[in-house]
N, C-alpha and C positions, 0 to 999 in steps of 0.2 A: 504494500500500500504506500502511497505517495505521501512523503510529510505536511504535516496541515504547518508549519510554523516554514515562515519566508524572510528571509534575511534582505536588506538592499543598502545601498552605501549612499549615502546622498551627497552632494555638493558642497567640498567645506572651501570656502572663500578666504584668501588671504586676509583683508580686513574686516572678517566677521567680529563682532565682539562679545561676545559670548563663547567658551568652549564649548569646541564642536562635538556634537555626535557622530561619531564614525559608522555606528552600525544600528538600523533600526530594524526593530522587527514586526513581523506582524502576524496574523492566522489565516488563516485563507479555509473557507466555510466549507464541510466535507461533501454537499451534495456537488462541490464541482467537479467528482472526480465520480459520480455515476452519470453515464448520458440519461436514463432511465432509471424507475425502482424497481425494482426484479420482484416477481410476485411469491410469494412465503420467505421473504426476509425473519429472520428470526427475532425474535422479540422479547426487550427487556418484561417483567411483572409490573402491573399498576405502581406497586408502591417505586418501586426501583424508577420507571418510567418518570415519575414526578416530583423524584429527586434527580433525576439526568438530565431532564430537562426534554428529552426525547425517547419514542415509545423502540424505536430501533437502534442497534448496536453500530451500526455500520454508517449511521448518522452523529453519534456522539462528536463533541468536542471539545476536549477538555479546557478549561482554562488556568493559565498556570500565572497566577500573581507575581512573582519570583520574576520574570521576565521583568515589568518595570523596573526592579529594583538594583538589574546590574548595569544602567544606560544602554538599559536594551526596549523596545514596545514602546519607548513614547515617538507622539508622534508628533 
């Protein structure tokens, strides 16, 4: 499977002034990597479902807090 987290470099200006970020990151949403949903995807439990946030596995996406905090995901 294709990683959901995407890295990109952006433009750091000789007289920016502020320190730059060199690397930002970001998530890229997991329905982009089905062309279709394929019929009897397998499926999380109600309760599990409503803690995930979604009723299928193969749609999850996690979010991982920790990213902003190493001058990584802001934007």
């Amino acid at each position: 499977m294709h990683s959901q987290t995407r890295d990109y470099f952006p433009y750091v200006g000789p007289f920016d002034p502020c320190p730059p970020i060199r690397v930002k990151t970001y998530q890229v949403p997991p329905q982009l990597f089905m062309t279709f949903q394929p019929e009897n995807l397998p499926q999380y439990s109600p309760m599990e479902a409503l803690r995930l946030g979604t009723l299928w596995p193969a749609l999850f996406s996690p979010y991982d807090p920790r990213l902003s905090h190493l001058g990584r995901g802001h934007s």
